[in-house]
MARBADREN-997316 format. One record per atom (N, C-alpha, C, CB): residue in three letters; atom name; x, y, z negated. Coordinates in nm, 4 decimals. Last residue first. Glycine has a CB too. Layout:
- residu, atome, x, y, z
- Ala, CA, X, Y, Z
...
***
This chain:
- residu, atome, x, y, z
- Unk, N, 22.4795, 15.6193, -6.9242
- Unk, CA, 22.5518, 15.5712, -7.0040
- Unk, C, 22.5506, 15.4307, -7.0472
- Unk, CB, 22.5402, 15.6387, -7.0854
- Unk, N, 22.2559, 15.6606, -6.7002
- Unk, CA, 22.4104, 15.7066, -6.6909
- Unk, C, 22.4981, 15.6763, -6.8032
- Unk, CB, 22.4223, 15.8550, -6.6756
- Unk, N, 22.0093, 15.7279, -6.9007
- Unk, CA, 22.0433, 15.6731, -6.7529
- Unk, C, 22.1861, 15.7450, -6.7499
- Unk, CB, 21.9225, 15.7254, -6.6107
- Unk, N, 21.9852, 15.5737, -7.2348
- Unk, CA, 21.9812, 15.7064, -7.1443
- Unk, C, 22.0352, 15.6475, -7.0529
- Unk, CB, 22.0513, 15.8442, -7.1828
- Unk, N, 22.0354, 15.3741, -7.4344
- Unk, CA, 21.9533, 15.3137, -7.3034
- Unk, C, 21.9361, 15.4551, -7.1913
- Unk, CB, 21.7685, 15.2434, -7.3633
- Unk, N, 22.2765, 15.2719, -7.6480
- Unk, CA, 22.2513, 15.3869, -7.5545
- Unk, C, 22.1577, 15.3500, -7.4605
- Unk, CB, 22.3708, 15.4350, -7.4840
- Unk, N, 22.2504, 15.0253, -7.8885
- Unk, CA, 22.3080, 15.0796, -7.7545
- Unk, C, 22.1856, 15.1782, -7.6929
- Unk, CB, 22.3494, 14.9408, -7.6398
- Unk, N, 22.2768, 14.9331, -8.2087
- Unk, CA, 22.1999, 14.9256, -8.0910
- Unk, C, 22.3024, 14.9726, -7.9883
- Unk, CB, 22.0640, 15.0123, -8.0963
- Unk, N, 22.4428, 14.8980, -8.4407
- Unk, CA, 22.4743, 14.8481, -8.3826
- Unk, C, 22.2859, 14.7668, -8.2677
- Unk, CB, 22.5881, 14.7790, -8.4815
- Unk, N, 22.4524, 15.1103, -8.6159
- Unk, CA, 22.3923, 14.9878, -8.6705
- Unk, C, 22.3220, 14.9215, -8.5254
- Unk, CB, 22.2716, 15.0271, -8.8069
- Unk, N, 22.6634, 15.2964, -8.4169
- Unk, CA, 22.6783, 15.2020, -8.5645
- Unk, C, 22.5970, 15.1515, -8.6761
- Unk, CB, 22.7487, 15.2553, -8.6371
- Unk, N, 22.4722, 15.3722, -8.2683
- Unk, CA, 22.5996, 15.2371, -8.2140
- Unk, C, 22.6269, 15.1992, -8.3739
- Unk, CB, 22.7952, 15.3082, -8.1034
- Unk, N, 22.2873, 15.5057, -8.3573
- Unk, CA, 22.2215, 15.4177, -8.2742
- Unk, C, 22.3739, 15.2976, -8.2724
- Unk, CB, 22.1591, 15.5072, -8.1038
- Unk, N, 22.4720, 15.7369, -8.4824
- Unk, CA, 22.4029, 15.6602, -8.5702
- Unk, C, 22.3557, 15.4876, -8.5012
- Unk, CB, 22.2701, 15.7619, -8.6091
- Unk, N, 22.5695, 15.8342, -8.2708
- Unk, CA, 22.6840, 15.7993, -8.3376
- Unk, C, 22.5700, 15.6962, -8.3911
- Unk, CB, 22.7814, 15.9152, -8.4386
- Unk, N, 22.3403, 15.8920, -8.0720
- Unk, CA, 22.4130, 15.8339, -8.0469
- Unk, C, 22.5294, 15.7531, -8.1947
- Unk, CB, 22.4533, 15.9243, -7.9476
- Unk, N, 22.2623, 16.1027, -8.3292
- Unk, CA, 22.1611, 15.9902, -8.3234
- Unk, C, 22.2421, 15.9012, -8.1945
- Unk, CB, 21.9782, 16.0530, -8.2843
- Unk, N, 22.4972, 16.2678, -8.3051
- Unk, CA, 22.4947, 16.2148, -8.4572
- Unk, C, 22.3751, 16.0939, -8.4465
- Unk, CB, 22.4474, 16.3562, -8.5847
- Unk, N, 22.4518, 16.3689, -8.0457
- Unk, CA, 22.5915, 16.3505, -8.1209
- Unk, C, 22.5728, 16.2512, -8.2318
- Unk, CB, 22.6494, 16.4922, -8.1865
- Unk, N, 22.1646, 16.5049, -8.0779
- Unk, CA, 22.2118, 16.4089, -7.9987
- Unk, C, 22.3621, 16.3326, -8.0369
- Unk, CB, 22.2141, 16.4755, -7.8700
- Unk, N, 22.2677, 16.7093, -8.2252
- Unk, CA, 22.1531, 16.6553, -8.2795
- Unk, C, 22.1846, 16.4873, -8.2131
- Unk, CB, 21.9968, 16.7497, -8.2241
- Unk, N, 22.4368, 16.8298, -8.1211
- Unk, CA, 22.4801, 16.8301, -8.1978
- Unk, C, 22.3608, 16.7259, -8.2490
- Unk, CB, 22.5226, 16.9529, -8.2398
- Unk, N, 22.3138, 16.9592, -7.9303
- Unk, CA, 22.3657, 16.8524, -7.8804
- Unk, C, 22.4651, 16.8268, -8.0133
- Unk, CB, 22.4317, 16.8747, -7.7262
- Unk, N, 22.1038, 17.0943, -8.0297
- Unk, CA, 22.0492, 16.9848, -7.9671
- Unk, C, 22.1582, 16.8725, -7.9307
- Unk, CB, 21.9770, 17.0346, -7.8460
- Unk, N, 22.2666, 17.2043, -8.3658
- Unk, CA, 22.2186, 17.2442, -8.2074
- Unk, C, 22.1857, 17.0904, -8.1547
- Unk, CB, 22.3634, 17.3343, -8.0953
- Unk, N, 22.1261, 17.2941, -8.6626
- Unk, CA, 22.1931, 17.1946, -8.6144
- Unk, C, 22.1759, 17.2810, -8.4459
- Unk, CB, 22.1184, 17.0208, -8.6544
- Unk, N, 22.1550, 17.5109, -8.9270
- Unk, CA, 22.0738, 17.4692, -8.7642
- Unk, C, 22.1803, 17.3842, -8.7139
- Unk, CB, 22.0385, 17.6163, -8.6329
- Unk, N, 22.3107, 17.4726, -9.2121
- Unk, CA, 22.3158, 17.5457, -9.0792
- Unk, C, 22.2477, 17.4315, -8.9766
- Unk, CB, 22.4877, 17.5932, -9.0335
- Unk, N, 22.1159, 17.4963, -9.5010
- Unk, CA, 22.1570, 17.3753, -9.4402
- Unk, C, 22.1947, 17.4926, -9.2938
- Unk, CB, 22.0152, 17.2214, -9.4301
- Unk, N, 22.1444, 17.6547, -9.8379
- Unk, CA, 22.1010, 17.6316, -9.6951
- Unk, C, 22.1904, 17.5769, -9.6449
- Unk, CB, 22.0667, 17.7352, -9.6153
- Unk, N, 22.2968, 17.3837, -10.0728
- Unk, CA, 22.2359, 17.5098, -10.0270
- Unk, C, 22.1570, 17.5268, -9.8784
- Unk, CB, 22.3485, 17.6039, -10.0293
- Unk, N, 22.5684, 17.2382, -10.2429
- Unk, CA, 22.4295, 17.2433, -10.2053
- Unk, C, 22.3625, 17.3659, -10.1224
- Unk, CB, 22.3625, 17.2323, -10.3260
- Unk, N, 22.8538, 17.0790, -10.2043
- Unk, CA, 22.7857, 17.2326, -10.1764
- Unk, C, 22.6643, 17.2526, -10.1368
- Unk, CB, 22.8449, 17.3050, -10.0813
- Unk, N, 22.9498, 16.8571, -10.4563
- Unk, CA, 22.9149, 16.9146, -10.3199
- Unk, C, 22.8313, 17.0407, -10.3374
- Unk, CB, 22.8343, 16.8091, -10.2305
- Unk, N, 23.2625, 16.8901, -10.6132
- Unk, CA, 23.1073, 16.9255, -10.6163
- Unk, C, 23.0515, 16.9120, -10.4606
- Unk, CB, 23.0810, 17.0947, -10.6786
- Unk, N, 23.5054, 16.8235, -10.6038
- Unk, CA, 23.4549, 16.7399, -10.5580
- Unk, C, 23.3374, 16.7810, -10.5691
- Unk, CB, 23.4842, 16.6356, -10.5951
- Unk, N, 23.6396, 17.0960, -10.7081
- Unk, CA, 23.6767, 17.0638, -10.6041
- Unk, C, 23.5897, 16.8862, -10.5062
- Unk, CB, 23.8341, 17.0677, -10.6526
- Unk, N, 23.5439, 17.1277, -10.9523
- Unk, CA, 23.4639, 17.1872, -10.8594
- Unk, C, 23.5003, 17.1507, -10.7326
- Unk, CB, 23.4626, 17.3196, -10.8708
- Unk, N, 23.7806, 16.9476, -11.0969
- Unk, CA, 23.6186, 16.8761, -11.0710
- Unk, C, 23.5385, 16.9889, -10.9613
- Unk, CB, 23.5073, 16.8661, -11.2555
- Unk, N, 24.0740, 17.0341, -10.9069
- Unk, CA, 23.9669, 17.0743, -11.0302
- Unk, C, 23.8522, 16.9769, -10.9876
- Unk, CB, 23.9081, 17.2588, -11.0357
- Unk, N, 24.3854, 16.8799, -10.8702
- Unk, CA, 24.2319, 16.9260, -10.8406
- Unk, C, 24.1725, 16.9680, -10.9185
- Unk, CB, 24.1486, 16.8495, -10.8034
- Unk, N, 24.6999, 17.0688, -10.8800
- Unk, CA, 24.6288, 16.9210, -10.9573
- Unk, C, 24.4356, 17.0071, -10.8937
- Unk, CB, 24.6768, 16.9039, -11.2375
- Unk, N, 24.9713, 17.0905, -10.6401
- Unk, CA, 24.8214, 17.1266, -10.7256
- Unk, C, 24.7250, 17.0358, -10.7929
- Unk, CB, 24.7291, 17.1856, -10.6384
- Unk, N, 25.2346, 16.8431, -10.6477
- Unk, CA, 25.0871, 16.9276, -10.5895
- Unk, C, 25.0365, 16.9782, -10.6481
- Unk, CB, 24.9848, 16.8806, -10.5434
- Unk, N, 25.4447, 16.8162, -10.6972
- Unk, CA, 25.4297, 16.9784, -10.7084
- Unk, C, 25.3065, 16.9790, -10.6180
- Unk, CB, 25.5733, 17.0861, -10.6473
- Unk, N, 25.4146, 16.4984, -10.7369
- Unk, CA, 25.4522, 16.5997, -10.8015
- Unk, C, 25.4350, 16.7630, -10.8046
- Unk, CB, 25.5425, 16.5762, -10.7905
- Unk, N, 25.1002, 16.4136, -10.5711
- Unk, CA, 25.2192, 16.4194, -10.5395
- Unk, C, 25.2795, 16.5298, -10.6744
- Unk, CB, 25.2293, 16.4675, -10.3742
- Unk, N, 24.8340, 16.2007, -10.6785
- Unk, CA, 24.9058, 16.3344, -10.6181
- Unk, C, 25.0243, 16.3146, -10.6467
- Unk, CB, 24.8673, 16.4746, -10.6690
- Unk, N, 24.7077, 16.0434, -10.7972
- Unk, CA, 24.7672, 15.9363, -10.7077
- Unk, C, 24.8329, 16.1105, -10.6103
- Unk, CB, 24.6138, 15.7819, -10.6081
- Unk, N, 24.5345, 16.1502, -11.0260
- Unk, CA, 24.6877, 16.0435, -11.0485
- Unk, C, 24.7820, 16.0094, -10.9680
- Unk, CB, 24.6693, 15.9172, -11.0766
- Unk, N, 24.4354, 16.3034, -10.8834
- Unk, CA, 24.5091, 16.3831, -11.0132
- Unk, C, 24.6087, 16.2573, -10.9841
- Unk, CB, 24.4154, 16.4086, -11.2030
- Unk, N, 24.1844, 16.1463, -10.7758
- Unk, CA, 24.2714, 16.2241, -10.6778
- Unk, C, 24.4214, 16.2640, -10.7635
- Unk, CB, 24.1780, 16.3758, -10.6236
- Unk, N, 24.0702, 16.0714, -11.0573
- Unk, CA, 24.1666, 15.9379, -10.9294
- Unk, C, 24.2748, 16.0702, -10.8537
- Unk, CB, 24.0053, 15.8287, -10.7392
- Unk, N, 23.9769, 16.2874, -11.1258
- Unk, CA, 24.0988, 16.1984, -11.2191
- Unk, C, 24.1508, 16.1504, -11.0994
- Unk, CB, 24.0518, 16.0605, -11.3438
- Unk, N, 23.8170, 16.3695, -10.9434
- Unk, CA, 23.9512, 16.4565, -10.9683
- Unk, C, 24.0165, 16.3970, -11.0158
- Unk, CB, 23.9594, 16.5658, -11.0364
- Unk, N, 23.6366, 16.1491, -10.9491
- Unk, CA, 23.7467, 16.1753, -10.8314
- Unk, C, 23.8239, 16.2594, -10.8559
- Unk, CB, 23.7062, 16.2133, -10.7092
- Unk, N, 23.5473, 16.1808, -11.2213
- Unk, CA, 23.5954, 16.0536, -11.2031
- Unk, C, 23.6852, 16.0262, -11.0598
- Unk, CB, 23.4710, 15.9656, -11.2114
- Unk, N, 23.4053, 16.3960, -11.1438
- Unk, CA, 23.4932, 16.4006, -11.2846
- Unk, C, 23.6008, 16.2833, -11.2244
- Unk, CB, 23.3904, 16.3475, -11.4601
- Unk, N, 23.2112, 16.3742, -10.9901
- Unk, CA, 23.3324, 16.4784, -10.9953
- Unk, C, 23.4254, 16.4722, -11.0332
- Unk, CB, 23.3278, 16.5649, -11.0384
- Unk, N, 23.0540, 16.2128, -11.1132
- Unk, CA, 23.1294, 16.1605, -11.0251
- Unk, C, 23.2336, 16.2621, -10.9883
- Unk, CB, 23.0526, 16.1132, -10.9187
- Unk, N, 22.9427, 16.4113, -11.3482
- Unk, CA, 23.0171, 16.2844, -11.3502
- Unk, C, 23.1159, 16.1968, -11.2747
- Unk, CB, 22.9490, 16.2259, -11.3570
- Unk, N, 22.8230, 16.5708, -11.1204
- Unk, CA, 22.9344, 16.6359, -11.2414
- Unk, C, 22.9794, 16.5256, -11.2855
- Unk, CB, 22.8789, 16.7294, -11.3751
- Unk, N, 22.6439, 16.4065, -11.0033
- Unk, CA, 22.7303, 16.4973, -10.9238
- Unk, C, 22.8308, 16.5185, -11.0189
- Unk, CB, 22.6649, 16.6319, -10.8698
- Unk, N, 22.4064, 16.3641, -11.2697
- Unk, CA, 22.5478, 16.2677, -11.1796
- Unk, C, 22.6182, 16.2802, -11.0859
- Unk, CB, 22.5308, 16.1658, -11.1293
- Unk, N, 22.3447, 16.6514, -11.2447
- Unk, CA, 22.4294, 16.6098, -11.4198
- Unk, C, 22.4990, 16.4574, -11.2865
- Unk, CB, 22.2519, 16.5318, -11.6497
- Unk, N, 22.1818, 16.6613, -11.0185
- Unk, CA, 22.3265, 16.7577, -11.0427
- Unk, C, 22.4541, 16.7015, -11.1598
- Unk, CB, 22.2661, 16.9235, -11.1120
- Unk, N, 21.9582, 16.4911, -11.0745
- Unk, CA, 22.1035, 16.4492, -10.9851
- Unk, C, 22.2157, 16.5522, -10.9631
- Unk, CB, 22.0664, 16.4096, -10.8315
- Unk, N, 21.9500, 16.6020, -11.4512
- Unk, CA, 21.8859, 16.5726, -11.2899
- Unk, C, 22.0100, 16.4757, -11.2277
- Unk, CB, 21.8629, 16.7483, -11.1744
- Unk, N, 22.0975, 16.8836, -11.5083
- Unk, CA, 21.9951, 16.7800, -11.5288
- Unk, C, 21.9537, 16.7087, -11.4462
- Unk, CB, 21.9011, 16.8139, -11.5675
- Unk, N, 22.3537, 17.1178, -11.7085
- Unk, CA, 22.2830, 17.0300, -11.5839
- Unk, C, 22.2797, 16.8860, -11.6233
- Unk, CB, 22.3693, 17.0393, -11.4342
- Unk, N, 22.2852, 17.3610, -11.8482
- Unk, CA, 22.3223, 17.2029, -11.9149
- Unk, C, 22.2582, 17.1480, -11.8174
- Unk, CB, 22.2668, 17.1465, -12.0764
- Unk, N, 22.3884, 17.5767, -11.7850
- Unk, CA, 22.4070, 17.5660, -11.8783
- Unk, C, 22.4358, 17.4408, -11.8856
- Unk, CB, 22.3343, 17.6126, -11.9392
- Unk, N, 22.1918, 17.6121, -11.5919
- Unk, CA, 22.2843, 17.6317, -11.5293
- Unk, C, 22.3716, 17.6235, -11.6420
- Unk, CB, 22.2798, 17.7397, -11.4472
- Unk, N, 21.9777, 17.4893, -11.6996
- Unk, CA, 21.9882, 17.4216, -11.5790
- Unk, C, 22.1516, 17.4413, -11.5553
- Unk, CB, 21.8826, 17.4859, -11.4576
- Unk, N, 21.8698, 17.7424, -11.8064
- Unk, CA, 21.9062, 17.6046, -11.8886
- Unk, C, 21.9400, 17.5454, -11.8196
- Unk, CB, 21.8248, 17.5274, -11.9581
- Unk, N, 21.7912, 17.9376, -11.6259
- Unk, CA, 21.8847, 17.9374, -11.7058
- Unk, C, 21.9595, 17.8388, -11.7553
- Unk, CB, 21.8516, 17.9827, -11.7780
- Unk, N, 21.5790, 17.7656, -11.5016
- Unk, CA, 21.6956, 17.7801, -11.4181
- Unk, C, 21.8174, 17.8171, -11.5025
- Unk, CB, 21.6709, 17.8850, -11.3101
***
């Protein structure tokens, strides 16, 4: 874990690459007195996941079902 956090390996080391390569883009196409990004700013945030709720569950398998293009068969929709 030491070494890990030193010299990332894995799919963390191509997280840090692609990081790299959206702070540049984001950097070029900013506005003069913006803040320039940092690469931590594109890391994603690994970790515990928050509990989804049921209708939050439902939300995302509707969203998913229409956009690869099935349809809703629940009564009333």
């Amino acid at each position: 874990m030491a070494f890990s956090q030193l010299e990332p390996f894995g799919s963390e080391a191509g997280y840090v690459g692609h990081a790299i390569t959206a702070a540049t883009i984001a950097n070029v196409h900013r506005g003069k007195r913006q803040k320039a990004y940092d690469v931590k700013d594109f890391m994603p945030q690994l970790g515990p996941k928050k509990k989804q709720t049921v209708e939050e569950m439902l939300q995302f398998a509707q969203m998913m079902t229409i956009g690869l293009g099935g349809e809703d068969k629940r009564e009333g929709r």
